[in-house]
Each structure stands twice: as structure tokens, then as C-alpha cells.
N, C-alpha and C positions, 0 to 999 in steps of 0.2 A: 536553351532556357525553357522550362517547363510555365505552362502559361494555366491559375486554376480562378478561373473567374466569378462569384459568388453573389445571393442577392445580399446576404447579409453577413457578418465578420464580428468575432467578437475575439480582441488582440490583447486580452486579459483584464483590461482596463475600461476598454470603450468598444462602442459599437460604429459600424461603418455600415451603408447602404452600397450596394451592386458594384462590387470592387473587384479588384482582380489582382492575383497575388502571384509575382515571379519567385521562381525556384530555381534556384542552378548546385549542383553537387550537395543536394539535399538539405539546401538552410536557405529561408528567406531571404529573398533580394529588397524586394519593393512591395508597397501595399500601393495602387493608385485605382484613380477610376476607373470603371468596366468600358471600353469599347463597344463591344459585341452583346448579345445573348448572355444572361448570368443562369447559374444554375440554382432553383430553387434551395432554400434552407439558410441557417445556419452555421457559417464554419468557426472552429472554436480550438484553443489549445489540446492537444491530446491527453489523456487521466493518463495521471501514474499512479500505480498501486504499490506503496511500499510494504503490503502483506499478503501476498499469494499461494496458498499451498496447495493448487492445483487447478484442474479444467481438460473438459473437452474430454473426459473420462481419465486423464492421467492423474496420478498424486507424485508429488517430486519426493518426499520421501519412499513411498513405495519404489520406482525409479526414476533414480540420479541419473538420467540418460539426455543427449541431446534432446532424441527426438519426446521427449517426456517437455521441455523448454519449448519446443518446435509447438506440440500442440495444446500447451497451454494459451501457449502467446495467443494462437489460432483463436482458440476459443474467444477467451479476454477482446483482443481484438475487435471481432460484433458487437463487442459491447462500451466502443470507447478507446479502450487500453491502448496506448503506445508506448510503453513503459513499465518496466514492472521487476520488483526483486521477488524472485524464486525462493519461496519460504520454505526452511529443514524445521520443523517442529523437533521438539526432543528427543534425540535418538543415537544411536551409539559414534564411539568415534571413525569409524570405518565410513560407517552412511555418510556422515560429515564429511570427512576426506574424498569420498569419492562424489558430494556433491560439490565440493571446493570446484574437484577436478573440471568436471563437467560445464560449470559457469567459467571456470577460467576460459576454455577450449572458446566457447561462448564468445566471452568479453574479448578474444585473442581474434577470433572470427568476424567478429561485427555482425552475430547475433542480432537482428533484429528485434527491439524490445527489450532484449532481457541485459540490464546496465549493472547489477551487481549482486548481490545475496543478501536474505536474512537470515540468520539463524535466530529463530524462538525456544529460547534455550539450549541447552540441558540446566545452565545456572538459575533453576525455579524453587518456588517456594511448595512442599508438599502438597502442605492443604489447601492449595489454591492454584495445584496442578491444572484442574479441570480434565481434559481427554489425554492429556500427555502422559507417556506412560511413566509410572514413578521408578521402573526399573532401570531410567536411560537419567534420570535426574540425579544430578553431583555437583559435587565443588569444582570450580576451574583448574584447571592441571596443562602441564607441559603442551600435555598432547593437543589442546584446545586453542593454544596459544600462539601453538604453530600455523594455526591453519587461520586463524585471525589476522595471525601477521603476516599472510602471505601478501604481495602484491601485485598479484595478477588477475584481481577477483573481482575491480570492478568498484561499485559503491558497498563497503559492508555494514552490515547492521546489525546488532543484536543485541535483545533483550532479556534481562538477567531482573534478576529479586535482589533489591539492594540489601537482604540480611540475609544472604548467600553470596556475597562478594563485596570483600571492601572496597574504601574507598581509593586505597593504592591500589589496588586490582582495576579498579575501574579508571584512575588514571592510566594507570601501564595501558589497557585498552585506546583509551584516545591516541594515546602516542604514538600507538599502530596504524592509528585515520581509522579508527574503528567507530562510527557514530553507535551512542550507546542510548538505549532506553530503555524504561523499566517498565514491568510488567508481573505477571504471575507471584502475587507479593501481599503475606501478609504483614509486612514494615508499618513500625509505627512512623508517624511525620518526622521524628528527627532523624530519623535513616534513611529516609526517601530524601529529606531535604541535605543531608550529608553526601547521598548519592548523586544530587544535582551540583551542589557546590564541588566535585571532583571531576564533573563535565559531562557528565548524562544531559542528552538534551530534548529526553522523549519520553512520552509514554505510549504503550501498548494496548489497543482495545480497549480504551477511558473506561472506567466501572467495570468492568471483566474482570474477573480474576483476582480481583486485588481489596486491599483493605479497607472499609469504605467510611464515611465521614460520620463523624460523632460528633456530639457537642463536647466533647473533654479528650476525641483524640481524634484529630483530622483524617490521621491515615495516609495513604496514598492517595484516595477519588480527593482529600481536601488541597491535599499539597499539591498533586497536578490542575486544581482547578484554581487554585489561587496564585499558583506561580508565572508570569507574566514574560516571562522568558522560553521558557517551553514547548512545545508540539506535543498535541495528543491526537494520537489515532481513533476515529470512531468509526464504527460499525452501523448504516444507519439500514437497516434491514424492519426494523420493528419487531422485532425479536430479542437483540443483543441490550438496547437501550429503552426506557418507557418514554416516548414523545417526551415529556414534564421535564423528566430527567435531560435528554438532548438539548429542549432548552436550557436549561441551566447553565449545562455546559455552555453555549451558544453565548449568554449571558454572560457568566464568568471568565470568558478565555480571551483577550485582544484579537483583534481582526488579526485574520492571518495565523494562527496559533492550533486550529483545529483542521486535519486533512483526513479527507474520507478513504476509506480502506475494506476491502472485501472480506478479507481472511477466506477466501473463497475454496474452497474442497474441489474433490475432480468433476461433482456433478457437474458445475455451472456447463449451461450450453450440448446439456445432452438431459433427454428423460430418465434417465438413469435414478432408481428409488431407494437405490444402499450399496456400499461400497465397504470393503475390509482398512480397517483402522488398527495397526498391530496385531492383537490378540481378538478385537472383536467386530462387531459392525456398527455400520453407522446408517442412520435409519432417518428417508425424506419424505417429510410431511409437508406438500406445499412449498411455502419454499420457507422451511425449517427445516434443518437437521442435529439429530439428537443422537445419544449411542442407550446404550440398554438400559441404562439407567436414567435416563431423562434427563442428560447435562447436554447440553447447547456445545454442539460439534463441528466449528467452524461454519462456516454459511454457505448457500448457493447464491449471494447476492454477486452486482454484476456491477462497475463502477457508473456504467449508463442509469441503471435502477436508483444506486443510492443516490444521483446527485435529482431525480425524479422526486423522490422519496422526501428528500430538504425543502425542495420546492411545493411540493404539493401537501406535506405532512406538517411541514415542521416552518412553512410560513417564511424560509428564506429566499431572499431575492435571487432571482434565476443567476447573475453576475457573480454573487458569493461563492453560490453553490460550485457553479463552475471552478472560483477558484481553489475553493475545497478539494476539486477533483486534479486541479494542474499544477497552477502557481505554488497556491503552498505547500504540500509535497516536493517544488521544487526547488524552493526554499531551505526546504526543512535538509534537502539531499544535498546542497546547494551546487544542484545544477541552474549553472546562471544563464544558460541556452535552451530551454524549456519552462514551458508553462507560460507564454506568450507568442503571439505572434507579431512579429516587429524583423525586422531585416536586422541579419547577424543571426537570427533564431535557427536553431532545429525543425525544419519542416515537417513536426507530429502532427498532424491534422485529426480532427473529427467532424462529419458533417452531419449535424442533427434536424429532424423536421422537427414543426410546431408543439408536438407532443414532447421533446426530448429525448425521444430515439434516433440510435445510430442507423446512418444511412450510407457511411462509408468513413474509413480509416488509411489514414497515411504515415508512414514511418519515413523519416530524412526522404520526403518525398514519394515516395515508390507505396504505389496504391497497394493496401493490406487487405482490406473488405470491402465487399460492393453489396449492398443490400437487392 
């Protein structure tokens, strides 16, 4: 029995003073009083990121390799992460396959961290591509269908433009246990709302990429913010969203409905000031990254940062935020063994000081970082 004794605990819902938490074969036993000496901080459910497209200087499209997963996790990790779906941005059916592979081997392994895939298209909307190359962007076909349906891959995810796949298309995908969201879309509201009503149960990068709200046509930013059933991914970097905007969202969405997410590039967790993206570069300004043309090229944000970032920016209470980064993503994936801590749990840990930094990470118990 692993014995990790704490001054303070926060078990998704409440806080506990100087506690001490048994672990045996990697999932919560007991939460009781501290005995002995506690260790200074914060311990808290571990962030899942359900949009990761890289770290630690790898990109998972660049390579679809283990050790590409290995130091992603690495990275992410210092910053939180116990959890995390390895993002394929748009790109051929090969890259796909061979990134299938690679999380399967993963998922088959007990990969630490890494629980299933996202694919962020190929099924996107042109004009609201953004960095994604339009040469790898099409309709759904056989070939794509296969690799969706496969079942050895974990949690899958992927995000399509609901006026680039119907909505039988998008049921045939649930059927697969394909959890579906939209994104990259210029859809007016009755196709985004047609796309929900066929089981889509997400959105991608809330205001990114997609069609945004009018007073005579919602769009996607209206129908994701008005619909009360949903998840939407945000980006809270100060970059991707305006503070005003954030709240809205914050405003508009029932508790529970909004899960923070990186979209995080290879920089994170390395100085690293430009990295190759297909055919071009991608270029770090602080912690913004843009491509040659000055479009917004996924983030170097960190899941530790953004849920900083809520608290300190955006005026949400430290409890939210947290479960911004845990619960609800665990929710949304429904994994019902994470994103708390309570015996029966997954023992992902994160131990944060005062400030909200990581001070150490645990995966099914087995220490990951040590600040």
C-alpha cells in the first residue's frame, strides 16, 4: 500500500486539510487523517487534455512514433497532464494509419497517459481551415472509416464540419463509439444544430475556426453557446479567445459544459522558437505561435498555465477551474475513474503550490515529475 500524505486535497468537489491518501495497484483506496508529517501543497485530480498536438519538441503528426507519445506525455506531464488524446491534425490517410497504429501498441501497452486519439480532421471546412493543409482536407471515405472503427485505439475523437458530413455519416460514426465534435465550420445554425441532434456532443476550440454569431444567423459560436447539452473546448492562453469573449462563454454554458484544452504544438516545455508545419514554419512569439502569414498555429500553452490563466484572468474560482482541467473532460470522455479523487479513482495526481504550479505528477500512482 502506497501511503501519500498531503497538507491540503482537493477530491474534485471539496477540500480536506492534512490528509493522507492510500493507493494500492494504482487507484485510490482511502482518503483519512494525516498521522505523521504532510507534505506541503495542494493535491488535485490530474488535467486531461483532449487536444494535444505535440511537446517537448516532438509533433505527433510529424512522427507517429511511440517514443513521439513517450515525450509528449514527458513534457505535458510538468505541467499537470495525466492524460491526454494525441492529436493527427489533417493529413493523409497513411499518417492516420500509422498514427492509429502507434496509439493502439500504446492503449495495448498501458502507455502511460496516453488513453485514446483525436483526429482534427481531414473532414474540415476550407475556409475556416486555419493552419491545416487544404491539400490533406476531403469528404469521409472507406479509408477513414476504417480506421475510426477500429477497436483497439482507446477513447476516439474527431472533429468534422458538419456541412462536410451528414448527418448519417455522423451517426454511422457514434456507432463506432466515435465521440464526435465539431469544429473548423463555416455551418449555418441549422446544420450545426442537425449535427448535434445526430449525436455530436462537442465543440472544437469554442470561436476558433468556425462561424461566428449574428443577430439573424447564430452560426456555430451561437449554437454551441446556447446549447445546454454540449462540451466545448477552450483555449484559455489569451490569444485564442478575448478575456469579454471567455466570459460569455463562461456565462452562456451550464456548469460543467466548458473543458480547458492546449491544442498545444511541440514547443511546449522546450525554448524552442519555430518548428516545420507541412510545407512551412511556425513561428514563437512569447508564448504565441503564428505561421507566415499571421494565423494563430496552435499554442505553446500548458494545461497548469491555462487553468492559472481562469483564475487569475478570467475571475473563476480556483474549484472550477480545476475542474475545467479534470472532471469535466472526464465527463465529456466519460471516463467515470478520473477526474476525482475518492477511492475506486484512478490515482492521477497533481501537486500544486500557492501559486498554481506543478510540483509533482502521478499516473495510476507511479510518480511521473518531481519539480
Amino acid at each position: 500500500m502506497q501511503q501519500l500524505s498531503v497538507s491540503r486535497l482537493f477530491d474534485g468537489e471539496n477540500w480536506f486539510e492534512n490528509v493522507s491518501l492510500a493507493i494500492k495497484d494504482g487507484v485510490v483506496q482511502s482518503i483519512t487523517p494525516a498521522a505523521g508529517p504532510v507534505q506541503p501543497g495542494m493535491l488535485v485530480p490530474g488535467f486531461i487534455d483532449v487536444q494535444v498536438n505535440g511537446g517537448g519538441g516532438a509533433l505527433f503528426n510529424t512522427a507517429p512514433t511511440r517514443q513521439t507519445l513517450r515525450t509528449m506525455l514527458q513534457a505535458h506531464a510538468r505541467f499537470g497532464t495525466t492524460a491526454m488524446l494525441p492529436t493527427v491534425i489533417t493529413d493523409s490517410v497513411t499518417v492516420m494509419q500509422q498514427a492509429a497504429d502507434v496509439i493502439a501498441g500504446a492503449v495495448a501497452e498501458g502507455e502511460p497517459g496516453i488513453i485514446g486519439v483525436h483526429f482534427e480532421g481531414p473532414h474540415l471546412s476550407v475556409p475556416k481551415k486555419g493552419v491545416h493543409p487544404q491539400q490533406h482536407i476531403r469528404q469521409l471515405s472507406a479509408a477513414e472509416l476504417a480506421i475510426y472503427g477500429r477497436s483497439d485505439l482507446g477513447i476516439k475523437l474527431v472533429t468534422v464540419a458538419p456541412e462536410t458530413i451528414s448527418p448519417v455519416q455522423i451517426r454511422q460514426l457514434v456507432a463506432l463509439n466515435v465521440i464526435v465534435c465539431l469544429g473548423h465550420s463555416n455551418a449555418d445554425a441549422a446544420t450545426v444544430q442537425a449535427a448535434l441532434n445526430a449525436g455530436a456532443t462537442g465543440f472544437t476550440h469554442l470561436y476558433n475556426a468556425m462561424s461566428p454569431l449574428t443577430s439573424r444567423e447564430p452560426g456555430m459560436v451561437g449554437v454551441a453557446l446556447a446549447d445546454p447539452h454540449s462540451w466545448c473546448g477552450v483555449i484559455f492562453d489569451g490569444h485564442h479567445m478575448h478575456p469579454l469573449a471567455a466570459r460569455v462563454a463562461l456565462a452562456a454554458k451550464p456548469k460543467g459544459k466548458l473543458m480547458i484544452v492546449t491544442d498545444a504544438m511541440s514547443p511546449v516545455g522546450t525554448d524552442a522558437t519555430e518548428f516545420d508545419l507541412f510545407d512551412g514554419k511556425v513561428l514563437r512569439d512569447g508564448d504565441k505561435l503564428t505561421d507566415a502569414e499571421g494565423r494563430l498555429a496552435g499554442s505553446v500553452l500548458d494545461m497548469a498555465a491555462a487553468v492559472r490563466y481562469a483564475i487569475d484572468s478570467l475571475g473563476v474560482v480556483p474549484e472550477e477551474a480545476l475542474r475545467m482541467a479534470s472532471l469535466y473532460p472526464a465527463q465529456f470522455l466519460a471516463r467515470h475513474s478520473a477526474g476525482r479523487i475518492v477511492a475506486g479513482a484512478q490515482a492521477d495526481l497533481v501537486l500544486l503550490n500557492n501559486h498554481w504550479q506543478v510540483q509533482a505528477s502521478w499516473i495510476n500512482g507511479r510518480p511521473l515529475y518531481n519539480a
